[in-house]
N, C-alpha and C positions, 0 to 999 in steps of 0.2 A: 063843176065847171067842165065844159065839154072844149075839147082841143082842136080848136078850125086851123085846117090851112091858108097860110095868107092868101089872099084873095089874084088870080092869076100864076102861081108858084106849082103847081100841081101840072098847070095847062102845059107850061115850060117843061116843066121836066118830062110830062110827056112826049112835049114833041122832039124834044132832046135825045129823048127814049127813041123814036122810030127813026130820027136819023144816026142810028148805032151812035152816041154820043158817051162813051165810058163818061159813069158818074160817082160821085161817093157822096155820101152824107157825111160832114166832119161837123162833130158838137162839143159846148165843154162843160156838158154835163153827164151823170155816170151811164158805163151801158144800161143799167137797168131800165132806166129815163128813155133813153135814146132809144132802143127796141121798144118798149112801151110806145112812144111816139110815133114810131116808125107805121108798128102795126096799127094804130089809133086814125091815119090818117092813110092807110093806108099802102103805104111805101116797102110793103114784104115783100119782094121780088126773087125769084132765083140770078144767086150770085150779084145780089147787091152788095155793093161796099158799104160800110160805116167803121165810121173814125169815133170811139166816145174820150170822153178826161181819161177810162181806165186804159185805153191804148199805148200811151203817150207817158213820156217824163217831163215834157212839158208843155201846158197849155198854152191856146192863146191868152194871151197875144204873140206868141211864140210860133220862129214858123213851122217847128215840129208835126201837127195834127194835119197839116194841109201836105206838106213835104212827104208823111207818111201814104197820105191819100195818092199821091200823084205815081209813089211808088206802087202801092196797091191794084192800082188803074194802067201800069205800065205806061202813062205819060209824063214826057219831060215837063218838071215844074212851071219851064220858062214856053212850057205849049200849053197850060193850063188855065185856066179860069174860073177865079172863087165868084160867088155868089153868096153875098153877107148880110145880114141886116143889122150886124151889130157895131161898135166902133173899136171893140178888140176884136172881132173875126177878124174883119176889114184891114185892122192892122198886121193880123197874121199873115193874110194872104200875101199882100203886099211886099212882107219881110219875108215870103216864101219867093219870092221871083215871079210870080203870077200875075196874070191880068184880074184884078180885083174890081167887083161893080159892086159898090156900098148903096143896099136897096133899105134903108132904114124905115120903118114903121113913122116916127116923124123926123120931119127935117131937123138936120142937123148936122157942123160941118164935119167934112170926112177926114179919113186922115190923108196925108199926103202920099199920091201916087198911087191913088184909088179913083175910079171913074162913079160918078154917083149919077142914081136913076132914081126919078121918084114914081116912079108906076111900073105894071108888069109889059108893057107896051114898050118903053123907052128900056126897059131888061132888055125886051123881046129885041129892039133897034141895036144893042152896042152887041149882039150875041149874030145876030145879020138871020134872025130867024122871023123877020115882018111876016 
């Protein structure tokens, strides 16, 4: 099985990238996984952040792994913005004080006090990077 980037996820982060946008990868699964991934798809950058399950005493849905991230990143929580596809990231974000856009692979509802986008376009609209 070969590991694609979601489709338009790559484009964002880039452009995220050239407007100096501090990022972090936060996952909850182990670092081994998550550097594997990272490098798989590409995302080995100098002085990238990643967040993996071994960082953390508690996953999500917990807002610990995003909370860590934002320290990582020197930004305040409540100036941040997760970018999820899952329905416990989404919840973490959320319980972290953060602007959360629940981008899920299929529709399905979010949790509360998460903004959801079904394309990398409508990402790109609630992020103000048209």
């Amino acid at each position: 099985m070969t590991l694609r980037p979601r489709e338009g996820a790559l484009e964002i982060f880039r452009d995220l990238q050239r407007l100096r946008v501090a990022q972090a990868v936060v996952s909850n699964s182990d670092r081994l996984i998550v550097d594997a991934n990272l490098r798989a798809v590409g995302l080995v950058e100098p002085g990238m952040k990643s967040i993996s399950r071994n960082d953390v005493r508690e996953g999500k849905p917990h807002a610990e792994p995003f909370l860590r991230a934002a320290w990582l990143t020197g930004i305040d929580p409540a100036e941040s913005v997760v970018m999820e596809d899952s329905f416990t990231g989404a919840t973490a974000g959320v319980a972290a004080g953060m602007k959360t856009i629940f981008w899920p692979e299929k529709p399905m509802p979010a949790p509360p006090g998460a903004l959801v986008a079904g394309s990398a376009e409508e990402v790109r609209r609630i992020l103000g990077i048209d």
